[in-house]
Biotite code that builds the C-alpha atoms (Angstrom):
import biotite.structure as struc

atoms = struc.array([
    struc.Atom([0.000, 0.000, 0.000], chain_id="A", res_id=1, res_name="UNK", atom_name="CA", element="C"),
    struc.Atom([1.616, 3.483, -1.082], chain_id="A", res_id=2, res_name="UNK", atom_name="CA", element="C"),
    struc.Atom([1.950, 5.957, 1.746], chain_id="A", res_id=3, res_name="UNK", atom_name="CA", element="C"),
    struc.Atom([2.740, 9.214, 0.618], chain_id="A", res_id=4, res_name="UNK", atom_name="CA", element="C"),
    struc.Atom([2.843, 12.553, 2.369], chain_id="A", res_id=5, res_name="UNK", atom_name="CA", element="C"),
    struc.Atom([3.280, 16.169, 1.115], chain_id="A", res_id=6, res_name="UNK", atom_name="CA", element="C"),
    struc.Atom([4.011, 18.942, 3.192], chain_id="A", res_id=7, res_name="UNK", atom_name="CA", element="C"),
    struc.Atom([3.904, 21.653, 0.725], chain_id="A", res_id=8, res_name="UNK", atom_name="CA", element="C"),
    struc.Atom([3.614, 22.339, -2.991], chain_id="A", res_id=9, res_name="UNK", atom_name="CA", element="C"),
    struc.Atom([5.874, 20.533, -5.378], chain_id="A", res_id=10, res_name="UNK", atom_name="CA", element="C"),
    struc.Atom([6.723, 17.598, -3.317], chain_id="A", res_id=11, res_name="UNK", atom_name="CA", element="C"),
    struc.Atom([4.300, 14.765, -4.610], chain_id="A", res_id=12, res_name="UNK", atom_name="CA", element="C"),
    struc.Atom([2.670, 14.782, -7.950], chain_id="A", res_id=13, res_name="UNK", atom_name="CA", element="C"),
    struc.Atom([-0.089, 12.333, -9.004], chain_id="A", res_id=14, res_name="UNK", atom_name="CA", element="C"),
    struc.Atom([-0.918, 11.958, -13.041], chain_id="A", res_id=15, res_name="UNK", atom_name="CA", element="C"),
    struc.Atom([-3.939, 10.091, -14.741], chain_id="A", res_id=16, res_name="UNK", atom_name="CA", element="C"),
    struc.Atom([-5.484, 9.765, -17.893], chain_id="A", res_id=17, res_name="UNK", atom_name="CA", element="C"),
    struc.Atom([-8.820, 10.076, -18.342], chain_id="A", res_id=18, res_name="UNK", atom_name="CA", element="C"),
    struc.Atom([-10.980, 9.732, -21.534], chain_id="A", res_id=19, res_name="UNK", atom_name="CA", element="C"),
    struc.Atom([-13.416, 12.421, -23.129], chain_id="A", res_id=20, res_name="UNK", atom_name="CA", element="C"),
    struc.Atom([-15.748, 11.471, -25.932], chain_id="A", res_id=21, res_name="UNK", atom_name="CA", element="C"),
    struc.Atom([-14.977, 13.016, -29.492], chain_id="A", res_id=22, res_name="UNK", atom_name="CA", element="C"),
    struc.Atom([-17.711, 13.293, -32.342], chain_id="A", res_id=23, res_name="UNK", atom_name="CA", element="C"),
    struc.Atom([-18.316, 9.618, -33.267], chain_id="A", res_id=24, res_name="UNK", atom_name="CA", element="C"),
    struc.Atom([-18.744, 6.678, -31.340], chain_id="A", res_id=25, res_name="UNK", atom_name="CA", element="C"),
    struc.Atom([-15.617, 5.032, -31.041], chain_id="A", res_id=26, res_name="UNK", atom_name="CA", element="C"),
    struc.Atom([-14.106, 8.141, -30.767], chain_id="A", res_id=27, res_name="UNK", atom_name="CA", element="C"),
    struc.Atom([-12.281, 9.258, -27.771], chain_id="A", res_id=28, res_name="UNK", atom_name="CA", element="C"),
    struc.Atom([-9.496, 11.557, -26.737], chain_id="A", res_id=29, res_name="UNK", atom_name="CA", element="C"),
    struc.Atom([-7.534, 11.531, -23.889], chain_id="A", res_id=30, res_name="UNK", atom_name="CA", element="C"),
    struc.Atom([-6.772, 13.823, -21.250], chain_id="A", res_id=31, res_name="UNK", atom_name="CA", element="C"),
    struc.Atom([-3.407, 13.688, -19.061], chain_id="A", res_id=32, res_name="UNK", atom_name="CA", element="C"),
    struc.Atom([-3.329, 15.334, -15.753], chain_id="A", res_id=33, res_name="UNK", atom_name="CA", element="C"),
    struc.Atom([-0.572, 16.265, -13.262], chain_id="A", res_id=34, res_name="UNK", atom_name="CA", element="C"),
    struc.Atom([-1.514, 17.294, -10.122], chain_id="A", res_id=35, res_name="UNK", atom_name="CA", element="C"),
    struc.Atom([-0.121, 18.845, -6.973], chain_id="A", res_id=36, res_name="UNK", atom_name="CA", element="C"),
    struc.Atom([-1.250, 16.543, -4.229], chain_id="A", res_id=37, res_name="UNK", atom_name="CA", element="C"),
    struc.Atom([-0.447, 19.446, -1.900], chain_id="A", res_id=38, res_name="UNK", atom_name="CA", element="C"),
    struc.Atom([-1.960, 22.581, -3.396], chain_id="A", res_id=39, res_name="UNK", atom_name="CA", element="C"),
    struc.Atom([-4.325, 20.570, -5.819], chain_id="A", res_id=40, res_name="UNK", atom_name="CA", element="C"),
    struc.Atom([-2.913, 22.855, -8.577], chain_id="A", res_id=41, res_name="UNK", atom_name="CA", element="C"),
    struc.Atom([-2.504, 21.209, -11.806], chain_id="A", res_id=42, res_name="UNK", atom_name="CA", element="C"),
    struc.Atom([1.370, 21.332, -12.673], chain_id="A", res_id=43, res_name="UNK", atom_name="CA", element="C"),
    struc.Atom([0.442, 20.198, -16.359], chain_id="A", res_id=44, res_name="UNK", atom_name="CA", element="C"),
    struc.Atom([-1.806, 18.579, -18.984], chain_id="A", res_id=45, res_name="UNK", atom_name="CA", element="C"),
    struc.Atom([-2.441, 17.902, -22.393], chain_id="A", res_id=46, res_name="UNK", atom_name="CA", element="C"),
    struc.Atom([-4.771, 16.322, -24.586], chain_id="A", res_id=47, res_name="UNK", atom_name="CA", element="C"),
    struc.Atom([-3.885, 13.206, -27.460], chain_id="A", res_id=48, res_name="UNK", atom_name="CA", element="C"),
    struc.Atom([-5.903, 11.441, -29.890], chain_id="A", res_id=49, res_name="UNK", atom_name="CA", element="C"),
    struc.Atom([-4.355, 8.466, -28.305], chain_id="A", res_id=50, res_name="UNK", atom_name="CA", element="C"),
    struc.Atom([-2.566, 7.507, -24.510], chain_id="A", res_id=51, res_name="UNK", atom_name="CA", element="C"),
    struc.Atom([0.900, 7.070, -25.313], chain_id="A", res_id=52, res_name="UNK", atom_name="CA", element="C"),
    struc.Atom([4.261, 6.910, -22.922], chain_id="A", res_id=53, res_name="UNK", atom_name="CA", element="C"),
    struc.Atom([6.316, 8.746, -25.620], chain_id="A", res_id=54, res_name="UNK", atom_name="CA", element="C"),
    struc.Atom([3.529, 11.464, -24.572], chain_id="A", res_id=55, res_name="UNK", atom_name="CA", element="C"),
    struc.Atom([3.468, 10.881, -21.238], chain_id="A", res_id=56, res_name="UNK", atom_name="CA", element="C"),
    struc.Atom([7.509, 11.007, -20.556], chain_id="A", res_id=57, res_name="UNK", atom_name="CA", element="C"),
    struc.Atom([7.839, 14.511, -22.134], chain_id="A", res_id=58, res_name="UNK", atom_name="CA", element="C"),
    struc.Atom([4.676, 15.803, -20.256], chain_id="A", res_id=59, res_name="UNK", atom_name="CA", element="C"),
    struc.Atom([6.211, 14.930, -17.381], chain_id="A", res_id=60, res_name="UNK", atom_name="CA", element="C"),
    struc.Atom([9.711, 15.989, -18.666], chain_id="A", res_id=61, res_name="UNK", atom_name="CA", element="C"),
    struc.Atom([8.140, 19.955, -19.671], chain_id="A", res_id=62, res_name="UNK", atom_name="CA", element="C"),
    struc.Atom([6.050, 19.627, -16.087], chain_id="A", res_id=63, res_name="UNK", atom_name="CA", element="C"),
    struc.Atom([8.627, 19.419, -13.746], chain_id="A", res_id=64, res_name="UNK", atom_name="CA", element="C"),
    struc.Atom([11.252, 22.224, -16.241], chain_id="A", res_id=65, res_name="UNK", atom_name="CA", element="C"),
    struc.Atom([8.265, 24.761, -16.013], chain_id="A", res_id=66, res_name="UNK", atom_name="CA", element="C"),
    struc.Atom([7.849, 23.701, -12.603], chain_id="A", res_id=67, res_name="UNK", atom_name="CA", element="C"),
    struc.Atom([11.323, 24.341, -11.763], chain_id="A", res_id=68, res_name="UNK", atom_name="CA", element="C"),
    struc.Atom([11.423, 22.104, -8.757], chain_id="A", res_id=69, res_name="UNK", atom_name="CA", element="C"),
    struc.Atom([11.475, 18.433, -8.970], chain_id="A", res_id=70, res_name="UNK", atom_name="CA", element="C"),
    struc.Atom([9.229, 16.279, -6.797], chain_id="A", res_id=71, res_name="UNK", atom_name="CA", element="C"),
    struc.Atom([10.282, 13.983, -4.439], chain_id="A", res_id=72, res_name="UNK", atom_name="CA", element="C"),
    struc.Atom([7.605, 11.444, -5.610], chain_id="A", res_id=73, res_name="UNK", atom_name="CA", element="C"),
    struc.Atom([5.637, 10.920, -8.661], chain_id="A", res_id=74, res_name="UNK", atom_name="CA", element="C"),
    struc.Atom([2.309, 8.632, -8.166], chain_id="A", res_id=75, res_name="UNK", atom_name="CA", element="C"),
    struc.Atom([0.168, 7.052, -10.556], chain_id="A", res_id=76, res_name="UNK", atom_name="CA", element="C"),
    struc.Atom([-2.223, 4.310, -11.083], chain_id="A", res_id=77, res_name="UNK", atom_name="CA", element="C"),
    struc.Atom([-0.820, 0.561, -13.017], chain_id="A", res_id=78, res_name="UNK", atom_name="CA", element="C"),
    struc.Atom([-1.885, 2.070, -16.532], chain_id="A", res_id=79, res_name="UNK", atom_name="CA", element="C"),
    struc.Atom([0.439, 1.022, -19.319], chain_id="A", res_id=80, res_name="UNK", atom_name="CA", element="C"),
    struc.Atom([1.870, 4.151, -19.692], chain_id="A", res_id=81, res_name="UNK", atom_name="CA", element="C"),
    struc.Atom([1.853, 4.932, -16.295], chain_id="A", res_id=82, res_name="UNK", atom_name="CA", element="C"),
    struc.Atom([4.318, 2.038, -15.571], chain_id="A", res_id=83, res_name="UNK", atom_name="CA", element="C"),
    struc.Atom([6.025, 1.731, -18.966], chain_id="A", res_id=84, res_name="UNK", atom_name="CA", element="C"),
    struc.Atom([9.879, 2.086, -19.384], chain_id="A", res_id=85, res_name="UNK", atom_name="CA", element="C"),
    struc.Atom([9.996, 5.589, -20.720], chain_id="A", res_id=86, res_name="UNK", atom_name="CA", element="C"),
    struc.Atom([8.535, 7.285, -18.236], chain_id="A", res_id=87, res_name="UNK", atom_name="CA", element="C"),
    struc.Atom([9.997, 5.105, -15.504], chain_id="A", res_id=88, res_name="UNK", atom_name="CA", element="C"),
    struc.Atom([13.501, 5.851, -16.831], chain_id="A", res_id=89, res_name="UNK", atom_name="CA", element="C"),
    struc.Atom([12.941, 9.579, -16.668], chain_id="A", res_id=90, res_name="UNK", atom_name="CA", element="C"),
    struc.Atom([11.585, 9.494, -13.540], chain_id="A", res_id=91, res_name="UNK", atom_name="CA", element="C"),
    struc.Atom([15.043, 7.731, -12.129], chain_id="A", res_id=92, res_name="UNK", atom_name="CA", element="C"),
    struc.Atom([17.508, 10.010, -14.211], chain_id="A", res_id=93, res_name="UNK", atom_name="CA", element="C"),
    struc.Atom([16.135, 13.002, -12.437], chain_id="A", res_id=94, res_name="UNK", atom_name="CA", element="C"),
    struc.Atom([16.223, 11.062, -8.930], chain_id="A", res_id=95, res_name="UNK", atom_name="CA", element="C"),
    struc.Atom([12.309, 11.173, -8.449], chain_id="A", res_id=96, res_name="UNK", atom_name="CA", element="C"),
    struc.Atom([10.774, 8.406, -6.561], chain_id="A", res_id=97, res_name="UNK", atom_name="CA", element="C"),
    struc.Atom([7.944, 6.330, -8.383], chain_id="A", res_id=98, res_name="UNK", atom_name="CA", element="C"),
    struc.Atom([4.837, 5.259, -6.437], chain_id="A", res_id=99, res_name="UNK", atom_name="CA", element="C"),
    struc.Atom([1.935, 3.380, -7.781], chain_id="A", res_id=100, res_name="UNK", atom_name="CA", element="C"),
    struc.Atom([-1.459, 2.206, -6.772], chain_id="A", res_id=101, res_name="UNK", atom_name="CA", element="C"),
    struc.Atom([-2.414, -1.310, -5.907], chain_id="A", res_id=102, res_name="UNK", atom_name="CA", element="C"),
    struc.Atom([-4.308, -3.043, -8.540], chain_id="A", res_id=103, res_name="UNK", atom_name="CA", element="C"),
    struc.Atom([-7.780, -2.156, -9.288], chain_id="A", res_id=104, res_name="UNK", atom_name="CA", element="C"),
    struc.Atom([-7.687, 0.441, -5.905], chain_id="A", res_id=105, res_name="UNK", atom_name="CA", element="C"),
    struc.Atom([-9.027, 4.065, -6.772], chain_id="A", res_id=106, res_name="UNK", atom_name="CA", element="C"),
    struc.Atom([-8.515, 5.184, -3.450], chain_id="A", res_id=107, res_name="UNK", atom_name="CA", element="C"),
    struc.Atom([-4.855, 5.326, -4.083], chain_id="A", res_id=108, res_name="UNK", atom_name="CA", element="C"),
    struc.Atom([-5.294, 7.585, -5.879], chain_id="A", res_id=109, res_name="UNK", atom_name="CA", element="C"),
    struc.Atom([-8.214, 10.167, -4.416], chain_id="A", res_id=110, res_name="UNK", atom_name="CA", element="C"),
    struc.Atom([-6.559, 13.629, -5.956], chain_id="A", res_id=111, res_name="UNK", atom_name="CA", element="C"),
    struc.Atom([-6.726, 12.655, -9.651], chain_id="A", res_id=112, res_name="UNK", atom_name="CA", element="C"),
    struc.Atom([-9.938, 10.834, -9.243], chain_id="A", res_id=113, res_name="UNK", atom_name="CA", element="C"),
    struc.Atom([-11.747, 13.546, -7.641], chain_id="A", res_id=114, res_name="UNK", atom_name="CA", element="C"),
    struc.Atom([-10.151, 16.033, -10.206], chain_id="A", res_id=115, res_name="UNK", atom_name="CA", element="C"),
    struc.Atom([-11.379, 14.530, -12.908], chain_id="A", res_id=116, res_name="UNK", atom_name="CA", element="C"),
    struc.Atom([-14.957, 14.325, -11.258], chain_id="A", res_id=117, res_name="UNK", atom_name="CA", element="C"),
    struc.Atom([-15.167, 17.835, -10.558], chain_id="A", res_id=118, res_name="UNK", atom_name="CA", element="C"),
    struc.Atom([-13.870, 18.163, -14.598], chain_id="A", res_id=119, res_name="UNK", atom_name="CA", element="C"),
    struc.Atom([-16.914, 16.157, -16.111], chain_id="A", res_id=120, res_name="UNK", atom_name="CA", element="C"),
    struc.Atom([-19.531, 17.353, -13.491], chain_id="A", res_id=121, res_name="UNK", atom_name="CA", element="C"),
    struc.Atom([-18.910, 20.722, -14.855], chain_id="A", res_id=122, res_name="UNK", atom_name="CA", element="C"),
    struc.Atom([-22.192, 22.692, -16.583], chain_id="A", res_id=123, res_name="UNK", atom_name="CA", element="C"),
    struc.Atom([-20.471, 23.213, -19.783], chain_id="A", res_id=124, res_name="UNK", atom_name="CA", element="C"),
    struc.Atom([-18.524, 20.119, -20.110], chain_id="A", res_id=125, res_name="UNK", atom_name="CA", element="C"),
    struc.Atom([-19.296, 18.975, -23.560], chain_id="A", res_id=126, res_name="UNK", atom_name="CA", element="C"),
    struc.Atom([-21.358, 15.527, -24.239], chain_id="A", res_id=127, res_name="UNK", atom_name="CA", element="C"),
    struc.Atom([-19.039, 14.928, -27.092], chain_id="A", res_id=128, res_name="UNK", atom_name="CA", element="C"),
    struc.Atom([-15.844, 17.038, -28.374], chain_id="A", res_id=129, res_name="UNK", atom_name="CA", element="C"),
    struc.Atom([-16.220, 17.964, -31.849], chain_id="A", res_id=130, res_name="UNK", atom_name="CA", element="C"),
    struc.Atom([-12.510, 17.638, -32.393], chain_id="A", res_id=131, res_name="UNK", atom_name="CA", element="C"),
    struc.Atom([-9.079, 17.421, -30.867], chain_id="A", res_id=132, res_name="UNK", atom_name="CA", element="C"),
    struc.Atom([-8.575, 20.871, -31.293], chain_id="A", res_id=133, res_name="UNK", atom_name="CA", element="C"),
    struc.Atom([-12.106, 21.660, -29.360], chain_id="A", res_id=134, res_name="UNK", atom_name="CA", element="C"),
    struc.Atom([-10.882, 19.115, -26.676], chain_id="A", res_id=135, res_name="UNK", atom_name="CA", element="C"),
    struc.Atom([-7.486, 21.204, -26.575], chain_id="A", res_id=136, res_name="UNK", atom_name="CA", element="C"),
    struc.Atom([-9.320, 24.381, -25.900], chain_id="A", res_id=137, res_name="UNK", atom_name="CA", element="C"),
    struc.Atom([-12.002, 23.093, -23.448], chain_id="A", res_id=138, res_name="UNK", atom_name="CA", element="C"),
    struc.Atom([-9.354, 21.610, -21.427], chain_id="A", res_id=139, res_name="UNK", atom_name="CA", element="C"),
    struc.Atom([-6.875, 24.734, -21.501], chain_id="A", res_id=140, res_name="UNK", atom_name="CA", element="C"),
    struc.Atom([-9.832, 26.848, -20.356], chain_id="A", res_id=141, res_name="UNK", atom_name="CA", element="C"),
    struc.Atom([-11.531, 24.637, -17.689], chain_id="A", res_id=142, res_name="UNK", atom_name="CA", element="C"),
    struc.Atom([-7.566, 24.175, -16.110], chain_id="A", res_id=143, res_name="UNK", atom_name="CA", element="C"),
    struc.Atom([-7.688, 27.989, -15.845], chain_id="A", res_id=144, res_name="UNK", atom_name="CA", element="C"),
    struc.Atom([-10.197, 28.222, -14.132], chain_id="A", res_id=145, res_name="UNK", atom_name="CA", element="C"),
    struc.Atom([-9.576, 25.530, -11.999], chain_id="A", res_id=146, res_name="UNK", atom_name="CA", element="C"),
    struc.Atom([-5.949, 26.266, -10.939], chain_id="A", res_id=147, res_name="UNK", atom_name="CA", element="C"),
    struc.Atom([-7.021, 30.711, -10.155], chain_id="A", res_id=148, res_name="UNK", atom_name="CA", element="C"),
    struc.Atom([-10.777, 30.574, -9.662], chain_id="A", res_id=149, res_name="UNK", atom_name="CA", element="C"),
    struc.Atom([-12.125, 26.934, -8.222], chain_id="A", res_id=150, res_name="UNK", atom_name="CA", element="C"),
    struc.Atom([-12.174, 27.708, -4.372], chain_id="A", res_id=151, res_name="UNK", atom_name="CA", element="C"),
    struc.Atom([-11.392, 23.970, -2.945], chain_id="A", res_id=152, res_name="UNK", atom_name="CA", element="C"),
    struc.Atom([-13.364, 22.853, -0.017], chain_id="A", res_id=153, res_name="UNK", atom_name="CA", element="C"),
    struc.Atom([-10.315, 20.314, 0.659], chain_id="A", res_id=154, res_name="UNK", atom_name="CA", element="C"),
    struc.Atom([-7.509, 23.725, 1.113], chain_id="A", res_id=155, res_name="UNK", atom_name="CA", element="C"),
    struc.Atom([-9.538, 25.908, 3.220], chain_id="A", res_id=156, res_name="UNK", atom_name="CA", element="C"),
    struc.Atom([-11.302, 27.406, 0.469], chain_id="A", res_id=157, res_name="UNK", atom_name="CA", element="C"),
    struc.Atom([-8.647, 28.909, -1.566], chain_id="A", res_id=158, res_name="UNK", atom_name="CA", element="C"),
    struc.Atom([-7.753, 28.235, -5.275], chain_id="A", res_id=159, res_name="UNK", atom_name="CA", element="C"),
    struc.Atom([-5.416, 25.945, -6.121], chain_id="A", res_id=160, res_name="UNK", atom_name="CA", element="C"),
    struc.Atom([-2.421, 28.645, -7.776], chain_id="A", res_id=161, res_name="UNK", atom_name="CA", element="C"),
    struc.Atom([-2.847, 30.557, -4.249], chain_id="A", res_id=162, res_name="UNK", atom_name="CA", element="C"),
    struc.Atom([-1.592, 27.359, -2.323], chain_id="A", res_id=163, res_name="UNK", atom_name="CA", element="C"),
    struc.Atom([0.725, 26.417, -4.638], chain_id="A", res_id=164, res_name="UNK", atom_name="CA", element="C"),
    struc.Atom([2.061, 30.114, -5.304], chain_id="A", res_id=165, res_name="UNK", atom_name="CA", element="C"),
    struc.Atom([2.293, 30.820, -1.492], chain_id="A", res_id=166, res_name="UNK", atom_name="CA", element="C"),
    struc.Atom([-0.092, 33.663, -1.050], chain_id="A", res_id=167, res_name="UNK", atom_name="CA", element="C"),
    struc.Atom([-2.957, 31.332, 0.564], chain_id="A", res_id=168, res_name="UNK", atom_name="CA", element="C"),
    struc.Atom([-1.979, 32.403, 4.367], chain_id="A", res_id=169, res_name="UNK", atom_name="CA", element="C"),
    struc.Atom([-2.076, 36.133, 3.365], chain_id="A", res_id=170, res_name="UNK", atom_name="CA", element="C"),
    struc.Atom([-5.580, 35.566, 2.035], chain_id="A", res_id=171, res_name="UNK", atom_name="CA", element="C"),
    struc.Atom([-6.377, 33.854, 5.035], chain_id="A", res_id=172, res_name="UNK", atom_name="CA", element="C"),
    struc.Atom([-5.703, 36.529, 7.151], chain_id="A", res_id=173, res_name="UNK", atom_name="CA", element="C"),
    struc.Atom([-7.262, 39.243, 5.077], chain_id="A", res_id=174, res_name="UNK", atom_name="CA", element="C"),
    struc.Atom([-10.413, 37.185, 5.380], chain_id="A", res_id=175, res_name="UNK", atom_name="CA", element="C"),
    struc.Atom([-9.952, 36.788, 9.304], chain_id="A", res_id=176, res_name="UNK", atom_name="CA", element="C"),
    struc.Atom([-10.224, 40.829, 9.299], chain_id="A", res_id=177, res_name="UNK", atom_name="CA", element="C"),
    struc.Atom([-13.128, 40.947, 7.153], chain_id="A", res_id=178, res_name="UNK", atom_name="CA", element="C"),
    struc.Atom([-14.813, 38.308, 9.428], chain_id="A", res_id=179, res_name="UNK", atom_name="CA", element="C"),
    struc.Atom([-13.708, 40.004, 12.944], chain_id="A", res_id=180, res_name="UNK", atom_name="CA", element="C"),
    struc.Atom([-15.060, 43.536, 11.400], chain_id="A", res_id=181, res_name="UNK", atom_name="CA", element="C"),
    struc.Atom([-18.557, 41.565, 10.661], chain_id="A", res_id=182, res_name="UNK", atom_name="CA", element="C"),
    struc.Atom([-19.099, 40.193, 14.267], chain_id="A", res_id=183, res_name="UNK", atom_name="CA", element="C"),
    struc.Atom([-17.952, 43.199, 15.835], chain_id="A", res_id=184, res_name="UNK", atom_name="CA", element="C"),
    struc.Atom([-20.686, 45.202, 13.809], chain_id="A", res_id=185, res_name="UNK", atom_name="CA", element="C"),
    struc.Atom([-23.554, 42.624, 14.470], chain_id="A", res_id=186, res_name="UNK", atom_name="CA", element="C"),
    struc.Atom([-22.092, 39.865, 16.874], chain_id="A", res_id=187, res_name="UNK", atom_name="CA", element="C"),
    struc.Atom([-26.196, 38.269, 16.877], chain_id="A", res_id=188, res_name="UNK", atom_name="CA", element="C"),
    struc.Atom([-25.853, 37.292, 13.516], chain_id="A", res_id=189, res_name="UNK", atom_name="CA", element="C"),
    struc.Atom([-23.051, 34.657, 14.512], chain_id="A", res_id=190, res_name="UNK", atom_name="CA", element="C"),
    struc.Atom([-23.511, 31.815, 17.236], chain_id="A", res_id=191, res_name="UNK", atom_name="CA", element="C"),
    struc.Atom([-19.734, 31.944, 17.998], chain_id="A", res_id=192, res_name="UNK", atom_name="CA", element="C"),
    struc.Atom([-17.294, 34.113, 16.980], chain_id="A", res_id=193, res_name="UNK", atom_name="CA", element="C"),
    struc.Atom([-16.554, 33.326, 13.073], chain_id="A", res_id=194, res_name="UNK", atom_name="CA", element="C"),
    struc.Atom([-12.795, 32.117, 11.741], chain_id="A", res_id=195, res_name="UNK", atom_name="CA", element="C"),
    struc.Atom([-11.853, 31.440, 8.427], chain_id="A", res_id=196, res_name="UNK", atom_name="CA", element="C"),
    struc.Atom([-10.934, 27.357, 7.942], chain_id="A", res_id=197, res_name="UNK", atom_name="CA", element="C"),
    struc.Atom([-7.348, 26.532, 8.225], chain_id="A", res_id=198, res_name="UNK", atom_name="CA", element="C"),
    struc.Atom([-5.088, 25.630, 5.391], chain_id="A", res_id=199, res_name="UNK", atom_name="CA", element="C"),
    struc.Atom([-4.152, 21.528, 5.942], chain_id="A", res_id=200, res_name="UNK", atom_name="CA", element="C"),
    struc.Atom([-0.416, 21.157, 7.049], chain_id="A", res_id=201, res_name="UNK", atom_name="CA", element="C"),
    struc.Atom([-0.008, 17.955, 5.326], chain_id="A", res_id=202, res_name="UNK", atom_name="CA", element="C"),
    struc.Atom([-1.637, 16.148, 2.041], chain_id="A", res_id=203, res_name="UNK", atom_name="CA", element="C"),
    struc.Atom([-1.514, 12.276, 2.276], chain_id="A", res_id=204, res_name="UNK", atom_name="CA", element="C"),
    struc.Atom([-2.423, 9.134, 0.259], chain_id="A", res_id=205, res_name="UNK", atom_name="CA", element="C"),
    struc.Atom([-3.847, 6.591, 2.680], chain_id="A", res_id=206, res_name="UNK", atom_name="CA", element="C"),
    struc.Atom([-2.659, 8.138, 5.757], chain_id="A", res_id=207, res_name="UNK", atom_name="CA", element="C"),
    struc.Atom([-1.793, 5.648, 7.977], chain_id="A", res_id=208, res_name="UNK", atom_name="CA", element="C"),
    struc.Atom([-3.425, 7.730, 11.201], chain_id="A", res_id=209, res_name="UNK", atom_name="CA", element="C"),
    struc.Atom([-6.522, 7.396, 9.224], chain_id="A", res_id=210, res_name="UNK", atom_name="CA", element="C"),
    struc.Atom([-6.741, 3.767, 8.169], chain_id="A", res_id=211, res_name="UNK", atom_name="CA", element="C"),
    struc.Atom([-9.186, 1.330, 9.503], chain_id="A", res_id=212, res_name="UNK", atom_name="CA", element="C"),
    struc.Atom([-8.282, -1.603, 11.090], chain_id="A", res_id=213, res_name="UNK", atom_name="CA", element="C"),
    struc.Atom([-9.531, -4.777, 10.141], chain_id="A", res_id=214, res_name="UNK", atom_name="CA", element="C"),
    struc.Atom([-12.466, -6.076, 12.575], chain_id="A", res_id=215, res_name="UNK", atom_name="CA", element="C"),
    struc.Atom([-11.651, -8.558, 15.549], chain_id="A", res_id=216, res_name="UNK", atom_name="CA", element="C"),
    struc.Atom([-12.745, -11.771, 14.841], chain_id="A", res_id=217, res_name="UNK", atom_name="CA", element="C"),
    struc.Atom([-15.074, -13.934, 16.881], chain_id="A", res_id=218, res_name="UNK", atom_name="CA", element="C"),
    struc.Atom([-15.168, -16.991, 17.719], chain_id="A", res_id=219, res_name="UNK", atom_name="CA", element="C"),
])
């Protein structure tokens, strides 16, 4: 069972591929998705006509140049491009360790599988992409607006780019004021004094704290 913890942005990355319906049946294109386990931001993506570790391994490769820090530990699910040669070679000639998810067990991987929930749950998430090039920019716009707009129950309500950036904590406390300036003007209106939600510390997969033991047996 992977255990994986991330204490702040850029230490853990989790990538997936997910696939989006083009304009025929039979159709399909495929989305790849890197994501910051810590911050949630997405560190990179890109759409294919086809899921490919050529692809993969230089989305990875561009990911962690533009991020300019390299991750302790990239995760991923058993896919075949997830675990294929190419991408498990880059990932040891820049020293990053590789993680993967038990067989057939989504909650190893809860980041990208929630991601791509919020994605197609979306109002204007198309029924079918009309082509590649429509995928492209559906993707590119939706990632915008996840990474500087989405406020994430899961960091205290921020956007992603604000966690990952740093500036989460100063946002925090501008919204403490704005909530100690409300109660003080109409302290009824509140059943306790209000406080912004915290920012998590730590970002795990299957934190061990958190794991259920198996039930005693009888006899």
């Amino acid at each position: 069972m992977p255990e994986l913890v991330a204490t702040g942005p850029s230490q853990v990355f989790t990538w997936d591929i997910t696939k989006a319906a083009g304009p025929a049946k039979g159709v399909w294109y495929h989305a790849y998705v890197i994501i910051d386990i810590f911050s949630r931001y997405i560190v990179g993506h890109t759409v294919e006509r086809a899921e490919s570790a050529v692809r993969a391994e230089e989305l990875i490769r561009e990911t962690i140049a533009r991020n300019g820090i390299v991750p302790q530990t990239v995760h991923a699910d058993r896919g075949t491009s997830m675990t294929s040669k190419k991408v498990s070679q880059l990932l040891i000639d820049l020293g990053v360790t590789r993680s993967h998810s038990r067989p057939k067990v989504s909650n190893d991987d809860p980041y990208s599988e929630a991601q791509f929930k919020t994605t197609k749950y979306m109002s204007d998430y198309p029924e079918r992409f009309d082509s590649l090039a429509h995928a492209r920019e559906w993707f590119d716009a939706f990632i915008a607006y996840y990474n500087h707009e989405h406020r994430h129950s899961g960091i205290g309500w921020h956007t992603p780019a604000s966690v990952h950036f740093g500036t989460a904590e100063e946002v925090r406390d501008q919204r403490a004021v704005t909530l100690a300036e409300a109660y003080a003007r109409h302290p009824e209106r509140f059943g306790r004094r209000p406080r912004p939600p915290e920012i998590p510390q730590t970002a795990w997969i299957n934190d061990p704290a958190k794991r259920r033991e198996p039930a005693p047996q009888t006899s």
